[in-house]
C-alpha positions in Angstrom: 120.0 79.2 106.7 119.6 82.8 106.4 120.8 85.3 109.2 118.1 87.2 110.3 118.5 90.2 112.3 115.0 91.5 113.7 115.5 95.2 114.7 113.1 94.8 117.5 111.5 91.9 119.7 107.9 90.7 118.8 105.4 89.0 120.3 103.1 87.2 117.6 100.2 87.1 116.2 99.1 83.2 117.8 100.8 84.4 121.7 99.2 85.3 124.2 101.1 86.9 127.1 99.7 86.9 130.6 101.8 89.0 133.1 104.6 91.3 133.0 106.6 92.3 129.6 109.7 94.0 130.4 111.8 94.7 128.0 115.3 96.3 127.0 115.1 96.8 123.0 112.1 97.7 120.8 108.9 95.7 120.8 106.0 94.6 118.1 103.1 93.4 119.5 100.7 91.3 117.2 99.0 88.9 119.4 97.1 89.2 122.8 99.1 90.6 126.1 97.0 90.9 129.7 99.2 92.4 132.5 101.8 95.5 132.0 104.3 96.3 129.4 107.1 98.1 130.5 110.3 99.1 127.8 111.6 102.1 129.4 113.7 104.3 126.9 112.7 102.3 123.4 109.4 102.0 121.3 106.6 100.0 121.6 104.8 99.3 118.4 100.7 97.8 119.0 99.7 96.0 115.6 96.4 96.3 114.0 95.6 92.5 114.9 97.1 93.2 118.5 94.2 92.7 121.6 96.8 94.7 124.4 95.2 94.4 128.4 97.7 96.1 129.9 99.3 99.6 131.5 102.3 100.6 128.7 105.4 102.5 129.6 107.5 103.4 126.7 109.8 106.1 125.2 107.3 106.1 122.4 104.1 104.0 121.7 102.5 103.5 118.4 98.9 102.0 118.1 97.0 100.3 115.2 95.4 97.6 117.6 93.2 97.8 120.6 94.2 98.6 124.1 92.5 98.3 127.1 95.1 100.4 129.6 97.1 103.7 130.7 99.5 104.5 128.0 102.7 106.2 128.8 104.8 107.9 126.6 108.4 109.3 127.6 108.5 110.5 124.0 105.2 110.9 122.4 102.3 108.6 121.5 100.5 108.1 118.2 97.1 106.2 117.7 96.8 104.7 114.0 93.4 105.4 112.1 92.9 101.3 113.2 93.5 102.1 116.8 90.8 101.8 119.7 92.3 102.9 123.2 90.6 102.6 126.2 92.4 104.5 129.0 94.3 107.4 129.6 97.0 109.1 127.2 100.1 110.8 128.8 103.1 112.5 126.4 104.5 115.2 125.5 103.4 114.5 122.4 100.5 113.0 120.9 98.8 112.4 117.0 96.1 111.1 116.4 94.8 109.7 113.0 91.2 110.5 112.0 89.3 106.9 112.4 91.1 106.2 115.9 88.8 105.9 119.1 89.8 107.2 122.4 87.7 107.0 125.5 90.1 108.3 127.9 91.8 111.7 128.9 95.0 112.7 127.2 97.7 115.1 129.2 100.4 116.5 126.7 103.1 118.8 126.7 106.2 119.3 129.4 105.9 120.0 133.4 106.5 123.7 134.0 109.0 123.9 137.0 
């Protein structure tokens, strides 16, 4: 039996979530999630066969799938050439791959005080 140590959680490609994903370490997301996901200070990873209904928080959010949601990033945000977000983009920083699609607004940068 081998010892495999995943270096983040993941939610496969045949799951479907319904409801809220909270988690404390990384997350992969290959399968379907409808609800909120919610990871606080680590990275959230959306893959290309990933079908994401839901409000993200996350330190930093990488996209290749499609998303249907507010995305929040603590950190920054970066939408794959695969990606199709529907919803609104909020980092203080944020790439985007030519090939993405984004029907949303995106606020970047830091808060004067």
């Amino acid at each position: 039996m081998s010892d495999e140590r995943r270096k983040a959680a993941w939610i496969g490609g045949s799951i479907l979530v319904k409801g809220d994903v909270v988690s404390t370490e990384d997350l992969v997301i290959d399968g379907k999630v409808e609800g909120t996901i919610e990871l606080g200070d680590h990275s959230l990873t959306i893959g290309q066969s990933a079908s994401v209904t839901a409000d993200l928080v996350a330190k930093s959010v990488s996209i290749s799938g499609t998303v249907k949601g507010n995305v929040m990033g603590n950190g920054k945000v970066e939408l794959k050439s695969t990606a199709k977000v529907e919803g609104d983009i909020s980092a203080p920083k944020f790439l985007m791959e030519e090939g993405a699609v984004l029907v949303g607004k995106v606020v970047t940068g830091t808060k004067k005080k």
